[in-house]
MDAnalysis code that builds the backbone (N, CA, C; Angstrom):
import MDAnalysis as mda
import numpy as np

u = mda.Universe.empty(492, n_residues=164, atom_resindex=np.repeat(np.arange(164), 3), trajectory=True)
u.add_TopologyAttr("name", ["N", "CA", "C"] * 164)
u.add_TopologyAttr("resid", np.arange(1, 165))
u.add_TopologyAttr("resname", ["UNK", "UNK", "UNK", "UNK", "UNK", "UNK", "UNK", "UNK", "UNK", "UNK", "UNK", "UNK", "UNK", "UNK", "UNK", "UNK", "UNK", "UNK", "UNK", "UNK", "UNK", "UNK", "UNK", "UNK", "UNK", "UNK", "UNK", "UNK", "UNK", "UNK", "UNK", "UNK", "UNK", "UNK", "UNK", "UNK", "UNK", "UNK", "UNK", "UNK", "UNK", "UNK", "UNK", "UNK", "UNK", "UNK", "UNK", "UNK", "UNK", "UNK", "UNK", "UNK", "UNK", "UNK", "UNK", "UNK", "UNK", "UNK", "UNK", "UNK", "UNK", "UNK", "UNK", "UNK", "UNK", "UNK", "UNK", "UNK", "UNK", "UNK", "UNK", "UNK", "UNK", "UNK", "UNK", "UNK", "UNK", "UNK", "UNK", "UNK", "UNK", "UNK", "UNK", "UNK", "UNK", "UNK", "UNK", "UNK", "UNK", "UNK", "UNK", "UNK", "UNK", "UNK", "UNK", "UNK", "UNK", "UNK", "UNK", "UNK", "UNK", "UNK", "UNK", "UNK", "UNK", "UNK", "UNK", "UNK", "UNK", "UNK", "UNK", "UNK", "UNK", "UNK", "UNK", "UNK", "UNK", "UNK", "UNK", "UNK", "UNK", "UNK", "UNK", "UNK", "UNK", "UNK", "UNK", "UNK", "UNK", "UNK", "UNK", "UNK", "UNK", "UNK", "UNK", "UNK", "UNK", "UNK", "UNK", "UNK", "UNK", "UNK", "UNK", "UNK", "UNK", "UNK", "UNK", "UNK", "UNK", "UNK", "UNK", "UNK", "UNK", "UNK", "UNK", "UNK", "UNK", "UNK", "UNK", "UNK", "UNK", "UNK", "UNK", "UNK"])
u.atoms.positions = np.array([
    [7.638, -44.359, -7.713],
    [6.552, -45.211, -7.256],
    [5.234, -44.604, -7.746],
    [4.636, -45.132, -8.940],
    [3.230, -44.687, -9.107],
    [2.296, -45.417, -8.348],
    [1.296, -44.651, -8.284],
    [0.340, -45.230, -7.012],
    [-1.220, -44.921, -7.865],
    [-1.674, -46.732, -7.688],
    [-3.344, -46.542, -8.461],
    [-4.262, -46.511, -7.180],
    [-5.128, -45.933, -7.269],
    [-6.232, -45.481, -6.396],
    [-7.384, -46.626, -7.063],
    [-7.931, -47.455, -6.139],
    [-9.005, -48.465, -6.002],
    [-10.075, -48.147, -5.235],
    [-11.365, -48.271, -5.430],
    [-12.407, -48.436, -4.211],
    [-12.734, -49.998, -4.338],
    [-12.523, -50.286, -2.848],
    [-13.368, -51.833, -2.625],
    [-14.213, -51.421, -1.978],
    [-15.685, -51.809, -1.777],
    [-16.498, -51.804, -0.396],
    [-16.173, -51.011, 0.414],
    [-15.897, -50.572, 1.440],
    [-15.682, -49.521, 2.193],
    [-14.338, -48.844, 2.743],
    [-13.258, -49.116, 1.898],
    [-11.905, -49.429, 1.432],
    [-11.678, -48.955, 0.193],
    [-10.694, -47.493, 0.982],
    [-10.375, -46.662, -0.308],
    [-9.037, -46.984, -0.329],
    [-8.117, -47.664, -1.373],
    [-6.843, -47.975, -1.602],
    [-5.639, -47.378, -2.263],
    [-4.506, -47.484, -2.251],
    [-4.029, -47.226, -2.867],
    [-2.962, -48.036, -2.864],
    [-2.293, -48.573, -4.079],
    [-1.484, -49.768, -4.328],
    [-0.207, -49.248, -5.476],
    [0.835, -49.825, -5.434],
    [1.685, -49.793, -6.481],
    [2.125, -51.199, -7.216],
    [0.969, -51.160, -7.611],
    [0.362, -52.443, -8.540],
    [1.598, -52.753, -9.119],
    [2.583, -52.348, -10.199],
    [3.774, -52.764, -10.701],
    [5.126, -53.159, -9.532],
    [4.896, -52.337, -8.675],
    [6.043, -53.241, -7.798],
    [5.303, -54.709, -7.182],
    [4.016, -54.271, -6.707],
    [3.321, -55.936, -6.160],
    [3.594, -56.546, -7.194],
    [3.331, -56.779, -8.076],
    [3.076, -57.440, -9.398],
    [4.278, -58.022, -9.492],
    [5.423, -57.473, -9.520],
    [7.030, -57.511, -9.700],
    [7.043, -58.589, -8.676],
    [6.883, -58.442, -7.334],
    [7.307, -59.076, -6.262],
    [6.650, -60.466, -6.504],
    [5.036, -60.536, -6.504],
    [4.721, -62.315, -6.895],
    [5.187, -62.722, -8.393],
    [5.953, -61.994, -8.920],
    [6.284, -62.911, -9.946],
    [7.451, -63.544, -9.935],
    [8.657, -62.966, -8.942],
    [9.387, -63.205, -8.061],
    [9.360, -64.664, -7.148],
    [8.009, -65.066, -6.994],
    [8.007, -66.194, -5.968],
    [6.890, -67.733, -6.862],
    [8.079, -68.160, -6.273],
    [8.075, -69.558, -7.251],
    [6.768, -70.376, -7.197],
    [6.038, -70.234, -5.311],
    [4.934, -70.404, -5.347],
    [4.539, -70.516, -4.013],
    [2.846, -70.878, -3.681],
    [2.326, -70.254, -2.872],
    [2.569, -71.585, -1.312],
    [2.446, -70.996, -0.274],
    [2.441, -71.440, 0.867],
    [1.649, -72.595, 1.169],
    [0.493, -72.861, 0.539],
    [-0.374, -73.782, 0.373],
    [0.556, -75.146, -0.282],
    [1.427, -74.649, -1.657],
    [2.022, -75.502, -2.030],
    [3.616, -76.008, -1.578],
    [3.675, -75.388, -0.695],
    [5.205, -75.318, 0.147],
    [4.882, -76.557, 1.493],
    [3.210, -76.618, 1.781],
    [3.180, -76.985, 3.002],
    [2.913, -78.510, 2.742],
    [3.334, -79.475, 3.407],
    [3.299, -81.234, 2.686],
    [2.264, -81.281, 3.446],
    [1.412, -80.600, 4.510],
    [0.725, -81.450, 5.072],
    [-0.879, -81.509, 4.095],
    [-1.474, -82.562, 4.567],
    [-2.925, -83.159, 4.175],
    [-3.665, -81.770, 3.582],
    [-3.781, -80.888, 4.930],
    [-4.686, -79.752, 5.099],
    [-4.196, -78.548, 3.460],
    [-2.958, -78.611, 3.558],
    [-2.351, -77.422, 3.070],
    [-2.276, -78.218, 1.005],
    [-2.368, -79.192, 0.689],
    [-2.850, -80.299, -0.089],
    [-4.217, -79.703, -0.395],
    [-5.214, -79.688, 0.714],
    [-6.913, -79.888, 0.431],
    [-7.033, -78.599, -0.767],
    [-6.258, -77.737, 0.117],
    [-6.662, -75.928, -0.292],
    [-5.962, -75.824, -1.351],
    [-4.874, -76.160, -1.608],
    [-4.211, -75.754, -3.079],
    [-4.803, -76.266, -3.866],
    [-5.010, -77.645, -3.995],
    [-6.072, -78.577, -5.148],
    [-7.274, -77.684, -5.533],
    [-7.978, -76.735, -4.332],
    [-9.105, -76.126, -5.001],
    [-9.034, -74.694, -5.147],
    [-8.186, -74.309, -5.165],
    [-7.458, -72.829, -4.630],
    [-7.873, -71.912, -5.897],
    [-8.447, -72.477, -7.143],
    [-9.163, -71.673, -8.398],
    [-10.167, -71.249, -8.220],
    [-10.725, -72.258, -6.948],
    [-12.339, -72.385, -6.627],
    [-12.425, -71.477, -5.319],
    [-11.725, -70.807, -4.662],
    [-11.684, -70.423, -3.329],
    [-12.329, -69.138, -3.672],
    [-10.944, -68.441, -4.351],
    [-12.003, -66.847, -4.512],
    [-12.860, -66.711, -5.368],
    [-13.723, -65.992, -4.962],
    [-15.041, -65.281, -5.792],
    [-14.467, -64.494, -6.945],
    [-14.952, -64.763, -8.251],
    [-14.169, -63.337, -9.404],
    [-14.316, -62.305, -8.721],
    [-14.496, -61.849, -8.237],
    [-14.659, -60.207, -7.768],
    [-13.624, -59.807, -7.334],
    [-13.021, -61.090, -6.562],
    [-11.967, -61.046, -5.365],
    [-10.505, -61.451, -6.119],
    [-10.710, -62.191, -7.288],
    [-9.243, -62.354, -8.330],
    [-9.395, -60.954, -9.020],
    [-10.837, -60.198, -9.509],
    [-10.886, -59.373, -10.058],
    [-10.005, -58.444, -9.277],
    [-10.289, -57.920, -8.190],
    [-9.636, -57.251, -6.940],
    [-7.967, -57.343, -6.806],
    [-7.761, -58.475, -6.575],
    [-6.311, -58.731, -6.826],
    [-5.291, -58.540, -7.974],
    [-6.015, -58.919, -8.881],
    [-5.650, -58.257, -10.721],
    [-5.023, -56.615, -10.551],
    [-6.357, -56.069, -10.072],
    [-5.991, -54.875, -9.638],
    [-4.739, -54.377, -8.829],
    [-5.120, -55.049, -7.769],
    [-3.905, -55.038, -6.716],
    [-2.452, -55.245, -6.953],
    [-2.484, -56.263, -7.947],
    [-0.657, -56.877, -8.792],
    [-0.791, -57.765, -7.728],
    [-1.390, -58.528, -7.176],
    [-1.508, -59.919, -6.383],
    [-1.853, -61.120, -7.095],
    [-0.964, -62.027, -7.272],
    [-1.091, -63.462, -7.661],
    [-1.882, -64.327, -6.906],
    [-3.059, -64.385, -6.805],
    [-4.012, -65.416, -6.199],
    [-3.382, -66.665, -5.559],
    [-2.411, -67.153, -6.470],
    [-1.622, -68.807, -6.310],
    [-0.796, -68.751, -5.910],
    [0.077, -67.495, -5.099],
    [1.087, -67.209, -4.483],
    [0.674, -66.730, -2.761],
    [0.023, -67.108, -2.270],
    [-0.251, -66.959, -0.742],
    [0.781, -66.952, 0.080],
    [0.910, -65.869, 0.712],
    [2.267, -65.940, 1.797],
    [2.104, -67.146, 2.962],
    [1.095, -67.418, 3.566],
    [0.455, -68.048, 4.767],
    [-1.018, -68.684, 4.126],
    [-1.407, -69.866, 4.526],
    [-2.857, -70.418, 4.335],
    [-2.637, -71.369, 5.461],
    [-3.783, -71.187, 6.175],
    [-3.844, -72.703, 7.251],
    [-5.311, -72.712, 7.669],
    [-5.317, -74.168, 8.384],
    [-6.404, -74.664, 8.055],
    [-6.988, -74.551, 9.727],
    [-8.025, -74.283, 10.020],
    [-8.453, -73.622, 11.038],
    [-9.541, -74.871, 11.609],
    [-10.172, -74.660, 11.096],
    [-11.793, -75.791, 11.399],
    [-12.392, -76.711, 10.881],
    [-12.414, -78.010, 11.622],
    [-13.402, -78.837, 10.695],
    [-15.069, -78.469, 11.212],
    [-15.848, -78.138, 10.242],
    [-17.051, -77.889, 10.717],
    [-18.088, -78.931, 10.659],
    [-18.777, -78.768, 11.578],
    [-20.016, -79.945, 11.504],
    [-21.135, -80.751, 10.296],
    [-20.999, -79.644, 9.315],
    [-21.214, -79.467, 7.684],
    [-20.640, -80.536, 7.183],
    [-19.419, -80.143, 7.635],
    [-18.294, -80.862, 6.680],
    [-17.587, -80.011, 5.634],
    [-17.705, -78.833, 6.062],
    [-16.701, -77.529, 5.371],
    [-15.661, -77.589, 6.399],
    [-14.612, -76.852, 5.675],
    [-13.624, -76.583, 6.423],
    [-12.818, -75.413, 6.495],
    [-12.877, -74.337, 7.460],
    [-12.322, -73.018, 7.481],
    [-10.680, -73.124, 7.406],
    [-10.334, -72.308, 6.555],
    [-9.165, -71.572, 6.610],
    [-8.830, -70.217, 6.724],
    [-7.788, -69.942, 7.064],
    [-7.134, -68.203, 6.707],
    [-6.260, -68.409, 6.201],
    [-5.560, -66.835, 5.612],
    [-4.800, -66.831, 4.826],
    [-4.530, -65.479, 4.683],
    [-3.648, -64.721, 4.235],
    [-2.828, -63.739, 3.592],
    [-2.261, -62.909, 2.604],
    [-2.108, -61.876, 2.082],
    [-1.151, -61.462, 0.970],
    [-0.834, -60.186, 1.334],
    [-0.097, -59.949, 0.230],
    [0.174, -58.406, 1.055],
    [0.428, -57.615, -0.746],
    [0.559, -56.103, -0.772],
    [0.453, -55.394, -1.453],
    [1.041, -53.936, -0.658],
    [1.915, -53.631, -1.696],
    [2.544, -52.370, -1.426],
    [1.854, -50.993, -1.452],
    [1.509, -50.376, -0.527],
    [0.806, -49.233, -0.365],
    [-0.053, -49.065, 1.073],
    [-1.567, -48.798, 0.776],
    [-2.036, -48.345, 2.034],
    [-3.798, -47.867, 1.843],
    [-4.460, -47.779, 2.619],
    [-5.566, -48.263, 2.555],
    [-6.481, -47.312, 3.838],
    [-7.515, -47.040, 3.563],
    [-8.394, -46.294, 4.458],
    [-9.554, -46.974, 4.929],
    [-10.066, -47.196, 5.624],
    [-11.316, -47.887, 6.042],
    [-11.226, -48.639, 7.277],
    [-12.329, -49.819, 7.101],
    [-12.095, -51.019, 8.764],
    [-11.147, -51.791, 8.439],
    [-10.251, -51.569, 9.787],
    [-9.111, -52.306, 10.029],
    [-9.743, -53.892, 10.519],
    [-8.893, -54.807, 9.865],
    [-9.549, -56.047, 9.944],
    [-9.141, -56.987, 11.555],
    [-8.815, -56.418, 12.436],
    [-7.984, -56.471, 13.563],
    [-8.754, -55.813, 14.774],
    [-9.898, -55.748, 15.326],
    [-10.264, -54.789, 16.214],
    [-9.518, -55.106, 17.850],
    [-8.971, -54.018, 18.116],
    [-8.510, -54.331, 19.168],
    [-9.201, -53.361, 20.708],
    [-9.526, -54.049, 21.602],
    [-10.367, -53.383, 22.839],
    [-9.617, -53.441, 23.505],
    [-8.029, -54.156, 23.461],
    [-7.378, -54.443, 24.479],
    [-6.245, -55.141, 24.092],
    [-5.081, -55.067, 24.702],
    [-4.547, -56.386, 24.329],
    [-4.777, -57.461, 24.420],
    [-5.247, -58.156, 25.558],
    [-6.246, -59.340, 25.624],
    [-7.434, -59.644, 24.691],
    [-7.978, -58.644, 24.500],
    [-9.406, -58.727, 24.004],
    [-9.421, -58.248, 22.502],
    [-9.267, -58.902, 21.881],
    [-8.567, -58.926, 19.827],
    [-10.452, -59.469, 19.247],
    [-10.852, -58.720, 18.304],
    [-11.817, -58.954, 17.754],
    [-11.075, -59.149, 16.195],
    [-11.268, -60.341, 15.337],
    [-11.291, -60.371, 14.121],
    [-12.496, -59.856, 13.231],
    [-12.309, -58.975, 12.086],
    [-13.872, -58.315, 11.763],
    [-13.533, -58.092, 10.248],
    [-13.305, -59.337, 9.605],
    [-13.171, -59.956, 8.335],
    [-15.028, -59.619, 7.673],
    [-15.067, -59.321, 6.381],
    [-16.249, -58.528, 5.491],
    [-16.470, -59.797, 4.675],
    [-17.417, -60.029, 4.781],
    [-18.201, -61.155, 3.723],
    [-18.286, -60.938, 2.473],
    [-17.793, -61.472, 1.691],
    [-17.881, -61.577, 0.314],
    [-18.815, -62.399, -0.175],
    [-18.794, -63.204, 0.169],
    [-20.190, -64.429, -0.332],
    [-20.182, -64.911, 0.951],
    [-21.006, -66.247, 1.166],
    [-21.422, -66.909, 2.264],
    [-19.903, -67.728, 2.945],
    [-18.804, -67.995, 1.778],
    [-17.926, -69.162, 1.958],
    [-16.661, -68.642, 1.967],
    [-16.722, -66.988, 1.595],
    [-15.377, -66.158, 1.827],
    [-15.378, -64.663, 2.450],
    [-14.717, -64.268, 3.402],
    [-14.359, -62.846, 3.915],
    [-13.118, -62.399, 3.591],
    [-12.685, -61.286, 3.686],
    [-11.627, -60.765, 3.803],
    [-11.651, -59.075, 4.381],
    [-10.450, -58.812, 4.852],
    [-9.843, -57.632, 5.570],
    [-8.944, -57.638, 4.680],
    [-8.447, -55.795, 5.250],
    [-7.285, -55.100, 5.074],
    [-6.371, -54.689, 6.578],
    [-5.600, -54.951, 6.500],
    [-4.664, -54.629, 7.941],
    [-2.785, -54.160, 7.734],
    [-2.378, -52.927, 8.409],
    [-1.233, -52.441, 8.078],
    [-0.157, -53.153, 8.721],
    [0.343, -54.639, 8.338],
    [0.946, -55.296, 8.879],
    [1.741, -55.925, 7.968],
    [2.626, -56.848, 8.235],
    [3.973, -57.231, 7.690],
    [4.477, -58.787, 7.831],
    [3.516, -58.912, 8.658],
    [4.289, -60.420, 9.009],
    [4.638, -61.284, 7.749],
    [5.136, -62.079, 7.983],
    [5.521, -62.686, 7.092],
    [5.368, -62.371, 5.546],
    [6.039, -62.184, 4.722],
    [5.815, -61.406, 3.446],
    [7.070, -61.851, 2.389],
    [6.045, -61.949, 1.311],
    [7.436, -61.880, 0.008],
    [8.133, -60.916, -0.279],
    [7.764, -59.909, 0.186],
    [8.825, -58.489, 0.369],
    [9.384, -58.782, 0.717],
    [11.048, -57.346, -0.014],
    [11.765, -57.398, 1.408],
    [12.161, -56.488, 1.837],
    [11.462, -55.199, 1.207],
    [10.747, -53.764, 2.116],
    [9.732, -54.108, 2.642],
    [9.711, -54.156, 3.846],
    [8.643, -54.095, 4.597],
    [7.654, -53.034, 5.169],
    [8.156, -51.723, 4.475],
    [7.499, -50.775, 4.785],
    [6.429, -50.690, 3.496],
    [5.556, -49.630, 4.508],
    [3.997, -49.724, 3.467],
    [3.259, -50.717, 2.799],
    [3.097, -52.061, 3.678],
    [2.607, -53.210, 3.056],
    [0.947, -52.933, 3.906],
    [0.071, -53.844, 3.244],
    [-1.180, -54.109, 3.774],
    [-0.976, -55.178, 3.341],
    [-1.893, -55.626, 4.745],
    [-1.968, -57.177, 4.393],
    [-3.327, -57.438, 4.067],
    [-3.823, -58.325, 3.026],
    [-5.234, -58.953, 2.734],
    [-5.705, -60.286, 3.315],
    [-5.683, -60.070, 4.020],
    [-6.474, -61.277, 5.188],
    [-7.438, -61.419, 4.503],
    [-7.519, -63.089, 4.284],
    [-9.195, -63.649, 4.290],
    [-9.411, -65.073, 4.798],
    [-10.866, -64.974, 4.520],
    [-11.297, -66.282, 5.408],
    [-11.922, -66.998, 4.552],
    [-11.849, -68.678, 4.885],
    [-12.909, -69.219, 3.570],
    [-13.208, -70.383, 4.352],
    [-14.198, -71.225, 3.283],
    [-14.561, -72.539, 3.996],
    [-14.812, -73.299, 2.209],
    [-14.202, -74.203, 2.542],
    [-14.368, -75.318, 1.262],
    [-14.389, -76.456, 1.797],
    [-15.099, -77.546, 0.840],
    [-15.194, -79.369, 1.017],
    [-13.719, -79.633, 1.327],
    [-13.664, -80.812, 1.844],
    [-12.712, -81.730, 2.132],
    [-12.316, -82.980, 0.259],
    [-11.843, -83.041, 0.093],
    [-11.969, -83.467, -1.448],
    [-10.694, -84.346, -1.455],
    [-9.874, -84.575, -0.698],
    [-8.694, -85.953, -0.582],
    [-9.205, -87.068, 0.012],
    [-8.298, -87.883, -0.824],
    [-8.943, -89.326, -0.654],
    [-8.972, -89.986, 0.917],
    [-8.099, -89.416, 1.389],
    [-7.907, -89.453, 2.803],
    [-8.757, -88.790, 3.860],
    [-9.407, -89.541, 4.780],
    [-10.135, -88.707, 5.362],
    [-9.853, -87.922, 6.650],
    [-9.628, -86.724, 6.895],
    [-9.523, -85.695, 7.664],
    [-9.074, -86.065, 8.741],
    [-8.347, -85.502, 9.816],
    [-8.202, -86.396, 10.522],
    [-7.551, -85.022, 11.521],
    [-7.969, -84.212, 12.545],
    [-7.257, -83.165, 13.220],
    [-6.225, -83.845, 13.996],
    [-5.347, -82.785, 13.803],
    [-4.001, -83.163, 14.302],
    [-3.583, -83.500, 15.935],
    [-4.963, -82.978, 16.726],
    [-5.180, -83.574, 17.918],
    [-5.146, -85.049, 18.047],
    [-5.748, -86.027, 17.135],
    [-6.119, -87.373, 16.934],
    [-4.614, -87.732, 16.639],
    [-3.842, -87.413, 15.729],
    [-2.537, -88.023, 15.175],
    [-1.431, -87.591, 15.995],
    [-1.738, -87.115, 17.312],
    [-0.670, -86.850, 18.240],
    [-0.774, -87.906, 19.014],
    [-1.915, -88.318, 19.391],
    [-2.248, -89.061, 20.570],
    [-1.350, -90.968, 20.056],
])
């Protein structure tokens, strides 16, 4: 296992870029495009446009496939008319800095995702859930957050409304 040493922002890394790399090339494709619904549609259609280069730059690094997302879902319609999502990846290795997870409690969970531009954040967190691995040891997960237009011809419609 060779291991490349990265600095992000306040996040000193270390990754084994050829096994990540190995693993999304492995997967046929991303969660966004697995999911039929409307929401999971909006985000893949613009999913070139989501990250900032810095942040594909970042991932390049990492051996992370941008278009291979383990998890993406759609969180908020905002008053704007943006719409928040989260989302996921993971990368083999391990990482020093703010954990993207603050916890005061079990009850009391602070999310503390780092701004990249105005329309994307992301964290690092030593977690596993759901993953294209299938060692699950020594993964970080790359949590981020975004907000993009609504851009289907269909108009939005929260899933509160289509229950009723």
């Amino acid at each position: 296992m060779t291991m490349t040493k990265i600095k992000y922002k306040s996040w000193k890394i270390q990754v084994d870029k050829e096994l990540t790399a190995s693993t999304y090339a492995s997967v046929s494709r991303g969660s966004a495009d697995e999911d039929e619904s409307i929401e999971g549609i909006n985000f893949a259609k613009q999913r070139d446009k989501v990250y900032p280069k810095e942040i594909k730059s970042l991932f390049e690094d990492l051996g992370i496939d941008y278009k291979k997302e383990v998890e993406v879902s759609h969180h908020i319609n905002l008053e704007n008319g943006m719409h928040v999502y989260t989302g996921w990846f993971h990368f083999k290795g391990s990482f020093e800095g703010p954990d993207y997870l603050e916890k005061h409690s079990e009850e009391n969970k602070e999310f503390n995702v780092k701004e990249v531009t105005k329309k994307f954040s992301i964290g690092f967190r030593n977690e596993s859930f759901l993953s294209h691995f299938d060692d699950r040891s020594n993964l970080v997960q790359v949590e981020f957050e975004c907000m993009i237009p609504w851009i289907m011809d269909m108009e939005f419609e929260p899933e509160e409304l289509l229950e009723n």
